[in-house]
C-alpha positions in Angstrom: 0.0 0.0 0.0 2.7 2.5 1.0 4.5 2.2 -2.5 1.2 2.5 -4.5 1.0 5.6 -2.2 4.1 7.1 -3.2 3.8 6.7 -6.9 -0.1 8.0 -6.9 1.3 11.0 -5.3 4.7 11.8 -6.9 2.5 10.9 -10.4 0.0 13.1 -9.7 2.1 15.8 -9.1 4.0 15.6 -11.6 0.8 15.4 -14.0 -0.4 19.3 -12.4 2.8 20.3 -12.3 3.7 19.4 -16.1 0.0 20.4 -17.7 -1.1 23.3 -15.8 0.5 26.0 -17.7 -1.4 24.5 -20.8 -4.9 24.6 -18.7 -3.5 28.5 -17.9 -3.1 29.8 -21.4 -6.0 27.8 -22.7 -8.4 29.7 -19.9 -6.5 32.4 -20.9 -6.9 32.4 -24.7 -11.0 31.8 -23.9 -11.5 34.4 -21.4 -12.2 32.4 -18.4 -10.9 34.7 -15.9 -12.3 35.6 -12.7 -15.1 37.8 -11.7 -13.6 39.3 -8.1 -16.9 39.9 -5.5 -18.1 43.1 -4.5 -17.2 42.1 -1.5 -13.6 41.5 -1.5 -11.2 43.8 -0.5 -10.0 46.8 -3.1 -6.4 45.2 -3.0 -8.1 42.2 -4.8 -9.5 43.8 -7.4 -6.5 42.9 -9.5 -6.9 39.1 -9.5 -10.2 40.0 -12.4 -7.6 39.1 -14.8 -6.5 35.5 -13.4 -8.0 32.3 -14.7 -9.9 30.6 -13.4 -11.4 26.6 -13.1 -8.3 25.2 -12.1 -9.4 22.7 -10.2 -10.1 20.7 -13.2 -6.9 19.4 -13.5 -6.6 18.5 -9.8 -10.0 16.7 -10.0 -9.5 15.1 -13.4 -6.1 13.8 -12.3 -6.8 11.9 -9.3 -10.0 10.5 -10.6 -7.8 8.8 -13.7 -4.9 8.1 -11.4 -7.5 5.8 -9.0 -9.2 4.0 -11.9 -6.2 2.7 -12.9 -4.7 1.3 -9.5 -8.5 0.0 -9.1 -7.3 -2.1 -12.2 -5.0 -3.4 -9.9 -6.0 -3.1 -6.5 -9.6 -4.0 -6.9 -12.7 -1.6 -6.8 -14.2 -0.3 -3.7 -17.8 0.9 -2.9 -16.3 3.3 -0.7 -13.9 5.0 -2.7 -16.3 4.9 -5.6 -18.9 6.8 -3.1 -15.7 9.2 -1.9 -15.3 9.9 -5.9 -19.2 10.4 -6.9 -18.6 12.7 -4.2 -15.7 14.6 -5.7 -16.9 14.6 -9.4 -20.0 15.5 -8.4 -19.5 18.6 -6.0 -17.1 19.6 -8.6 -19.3 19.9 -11.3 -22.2 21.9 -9.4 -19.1 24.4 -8.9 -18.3 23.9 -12.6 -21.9 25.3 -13.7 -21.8 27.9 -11.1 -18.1 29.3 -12.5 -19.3 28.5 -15.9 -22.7 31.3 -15.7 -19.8 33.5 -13.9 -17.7 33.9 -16.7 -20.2 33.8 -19.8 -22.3 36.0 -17.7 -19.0 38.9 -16.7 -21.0 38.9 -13.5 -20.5 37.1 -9.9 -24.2 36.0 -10.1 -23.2 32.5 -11.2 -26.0 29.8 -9.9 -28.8 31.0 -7.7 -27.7 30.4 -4.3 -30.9 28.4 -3.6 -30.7 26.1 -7.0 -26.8 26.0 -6.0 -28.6 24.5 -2.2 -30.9 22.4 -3.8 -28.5 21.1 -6.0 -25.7 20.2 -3.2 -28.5 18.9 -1.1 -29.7 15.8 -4.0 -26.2 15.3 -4.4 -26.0 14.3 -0.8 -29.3 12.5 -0.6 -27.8 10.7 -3.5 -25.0 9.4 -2.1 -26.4 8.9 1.6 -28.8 6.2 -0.1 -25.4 4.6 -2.3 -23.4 4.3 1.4 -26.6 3.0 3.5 -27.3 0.2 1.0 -23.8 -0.5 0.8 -22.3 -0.1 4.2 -25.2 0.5 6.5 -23.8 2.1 9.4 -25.9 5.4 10.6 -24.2 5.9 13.4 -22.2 8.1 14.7 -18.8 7.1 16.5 -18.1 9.8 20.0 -14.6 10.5 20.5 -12.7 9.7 23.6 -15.6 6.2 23.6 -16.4 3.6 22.8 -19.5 4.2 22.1 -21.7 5.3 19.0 -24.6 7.2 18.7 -27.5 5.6 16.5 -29.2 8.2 14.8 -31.4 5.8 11.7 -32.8 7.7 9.3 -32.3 10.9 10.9 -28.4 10.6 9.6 -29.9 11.4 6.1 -30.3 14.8 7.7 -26.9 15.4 9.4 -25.4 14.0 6.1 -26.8 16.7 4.0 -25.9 19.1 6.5 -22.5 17.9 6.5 -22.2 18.3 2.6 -23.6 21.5 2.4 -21.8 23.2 4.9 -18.4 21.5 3.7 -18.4 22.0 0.6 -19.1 25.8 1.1 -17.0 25.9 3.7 -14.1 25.4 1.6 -15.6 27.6 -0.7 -16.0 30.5 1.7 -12.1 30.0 2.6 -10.9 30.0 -1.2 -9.9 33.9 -0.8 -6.3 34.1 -0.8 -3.6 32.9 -3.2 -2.6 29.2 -2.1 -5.1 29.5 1.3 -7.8 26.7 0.2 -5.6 24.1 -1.6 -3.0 24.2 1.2 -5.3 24.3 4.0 -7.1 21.7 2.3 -3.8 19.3 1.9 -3.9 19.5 5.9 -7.0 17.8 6.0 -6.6 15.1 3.5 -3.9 14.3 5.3 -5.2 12.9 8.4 -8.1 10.9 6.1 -4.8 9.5 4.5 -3.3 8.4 7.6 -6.9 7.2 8.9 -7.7 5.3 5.5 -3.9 3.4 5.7 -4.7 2.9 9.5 -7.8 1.3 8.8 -6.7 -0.9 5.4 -8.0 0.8 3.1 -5.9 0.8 0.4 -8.0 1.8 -2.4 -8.9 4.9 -0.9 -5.6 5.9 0.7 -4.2 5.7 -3.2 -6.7 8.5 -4.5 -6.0 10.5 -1.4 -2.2 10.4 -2.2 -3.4 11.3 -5.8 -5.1 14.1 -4.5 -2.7 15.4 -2.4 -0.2 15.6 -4.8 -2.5 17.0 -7.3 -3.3 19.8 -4.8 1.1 20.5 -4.1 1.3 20.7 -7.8 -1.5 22.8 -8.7 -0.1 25.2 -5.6 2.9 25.7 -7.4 0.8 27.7 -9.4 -1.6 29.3 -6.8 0.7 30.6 -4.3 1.3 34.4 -4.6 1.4 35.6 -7.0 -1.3 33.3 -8.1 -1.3 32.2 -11.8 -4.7 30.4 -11.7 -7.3 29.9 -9.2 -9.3 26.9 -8.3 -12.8 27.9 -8.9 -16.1 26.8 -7.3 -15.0 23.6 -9.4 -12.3 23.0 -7.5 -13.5 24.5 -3.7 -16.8 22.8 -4.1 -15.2 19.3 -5.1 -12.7 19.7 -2.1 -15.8 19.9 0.3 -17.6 17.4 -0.8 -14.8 14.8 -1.0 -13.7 16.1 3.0 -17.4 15.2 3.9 -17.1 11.9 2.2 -13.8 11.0 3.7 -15.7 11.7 7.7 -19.0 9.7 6.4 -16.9 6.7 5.1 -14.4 6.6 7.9 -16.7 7.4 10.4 -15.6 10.8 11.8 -18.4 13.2 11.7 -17.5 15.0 14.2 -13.9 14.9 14.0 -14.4 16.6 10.8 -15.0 20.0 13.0 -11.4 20.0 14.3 -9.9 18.4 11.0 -10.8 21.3 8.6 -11.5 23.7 11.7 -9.9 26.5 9.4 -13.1 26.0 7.2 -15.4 26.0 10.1 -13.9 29.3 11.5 -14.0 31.3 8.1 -17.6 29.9 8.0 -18.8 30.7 11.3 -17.4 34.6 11.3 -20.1 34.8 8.1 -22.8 33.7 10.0 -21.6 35.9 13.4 -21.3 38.5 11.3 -24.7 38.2 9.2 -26.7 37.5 12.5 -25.2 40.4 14.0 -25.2 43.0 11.2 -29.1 42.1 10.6 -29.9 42.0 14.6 -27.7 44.4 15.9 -26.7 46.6 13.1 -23.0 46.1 14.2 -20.1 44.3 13.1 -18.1 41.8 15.2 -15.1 41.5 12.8 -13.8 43.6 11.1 -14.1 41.9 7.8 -15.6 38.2 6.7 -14.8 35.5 6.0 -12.2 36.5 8.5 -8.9 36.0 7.0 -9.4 39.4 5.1 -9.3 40.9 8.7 -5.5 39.8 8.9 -4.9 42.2 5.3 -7.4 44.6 6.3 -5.1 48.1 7.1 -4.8 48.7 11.2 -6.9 51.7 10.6 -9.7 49.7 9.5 -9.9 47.5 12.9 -7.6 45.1 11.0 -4.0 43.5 11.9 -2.5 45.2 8.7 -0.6 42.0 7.7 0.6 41.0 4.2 -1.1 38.2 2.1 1.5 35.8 2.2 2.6 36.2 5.9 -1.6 35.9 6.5 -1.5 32.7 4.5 1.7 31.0 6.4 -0.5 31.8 9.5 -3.6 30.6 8.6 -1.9 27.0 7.1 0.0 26.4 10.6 -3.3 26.6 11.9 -4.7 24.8 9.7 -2.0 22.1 10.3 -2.8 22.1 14.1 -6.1 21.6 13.9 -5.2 18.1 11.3 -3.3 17.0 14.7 -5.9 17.7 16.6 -8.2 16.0 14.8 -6.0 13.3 13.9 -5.8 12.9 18.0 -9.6 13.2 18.1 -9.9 10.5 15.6 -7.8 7.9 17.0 -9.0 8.1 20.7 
């Protein structure tokens, strides 16, 4: 298992690495650049005239990658479930960055189609893992005890999807912040999926992990292409997978807790705005705080330094949640 590891991951990388510039000028020469929000920051207004949809490659890679070791190491329900997962999520983000570009507006899907959308998905693959596995529970750290939930798990699945896959999506705001923060995650499901014998999964996680370094050789500041809803939406929904499959729910919270941070300042800072008519942060998601000038209630830092933060953290909630997982 460990070798087919190590060659998913160094091929992989080597596959973004080596064909990304071609995705780049290819975007480039059709005009699929991004749209910046409203809402960002001035300083990001720039990025209008960077690509965009490159999660693409680091979705189509690790998908062909795991189809052919399944030649070799067998198929899996699981991992097929962990991919419908991936593929799919990605290509509700490709529509969505699609009616972005052809439109020259940040419209893109209607957030409630976009919902409804994301939400089927999830039903979709909730019934594919109960017929196949069957296990609606819900294992409590620090026990050994799990917590039966039946058919209500349909519900906290579809939360779980929802929320992740925007979560991600929320956090994809900085050059290289998403994909790296995102390799931190993967990580522990890596170790978790080798832990528990699961080889076929723990190959396309190694793909997609090294798909993700290789495609941030391009990201990182300054970034040459960006990810997309494509690629944050696909990165959500495979995170959710991974915790179904491997049965850590809740350990997802602490495993991508920089996802569930940027998230929850939005939803502070909605709920307060609307009952209060005050801000709590300075800016959301709440990495722009970090940029955002000292005389604007922010901490006046630069993007990269804000980025090298936010992954450390990132990497200590993965060992955190690796702990959480394990005991």
């Amino acid at each position: 298992m460990f070798i087919s590891c190590v060659i998913a991951f160094i091929v992989s990388l080597a596959a973004v690495w080596f064909f990304m510039p071609y995705l780049i000028d290819y975007l480039k020469g059709i005009s699929f650049n991004q749209n910046v929000s409203e809402y960002s920051l001035e300083e990001y207004k720039e990025k209008a005239k960077t690509p965009i949809m490159g999660g693409l490659l680091f979705i189509i890679v690790p998908l062909i990658v795991s189809f052919i070791s399944e030649l070799f190491l067998g198929f899996s329900l699981e991992t097929l479930v962990l991919q419908l997962a991936f593929l799919g999520y990605g290509a509700i983000g490709f529509i969505d960055d699609w009616l972005i570009v052809v439109r020259h507006d940040n419209e893109g899907l209607k957030p409630r189609y976009k919902l409804i959308m994301q939400i089927v998905l999830a039903l979709i693959i909730y019934l594919i893992y109960r017929s196949s596995v069957g296990n609606l529970s819900i294992r409590i750290p620090f026990t050994n005890a799990s917590l039966g939930f039946g058919h209500l798990y349909a519900v906290i699945i579809l939360l779980m999807f929802a929320g992740s896959s925007n979560a991600v999506n929320l956090t994809d705001g900085m050059d290289g912040l998403a994909a790296g923060c995102s390799v931190c995650a993967f990580s522990v499901f890596l170790i978790l999926a080798v832990m528990e014998r699961k080889p076929v999964m723990a190959v396309f996680l190694s793909s997609l992990i090294g798909s993700l370094f290789g495609y941030l050789y391009y990201n990182v500041k300054p970034a040459k292409i960006f990810m997309g809803d494509t690629g944050s939406l696909a990165l959500g929904g495979a995170l959710a997978a991974c915790a179904m499959i491997l049965k850590q729910e809740l350990a997802l919270i602490v495993i991508g807790g920089v996802f569930v941070l940027d998230t929850l300042s939005c939803i502070i800072q909605i709920g307060s705005v609307k009952l209060r008519h005050k801000r709590v942060f300075p800016y959301t998601p709440i990495h722009y705080s970090f940029v955002l000038p000292k005389e604007k209630n922010g901490l006046g830092l630069g993007e990269v330094q804000t980025v090298h933060i936010i992954w450390t953290a990132a990497a200590v909630f993965a060992v955190l949640g690796l702990y959480i997982a394990l005991h």
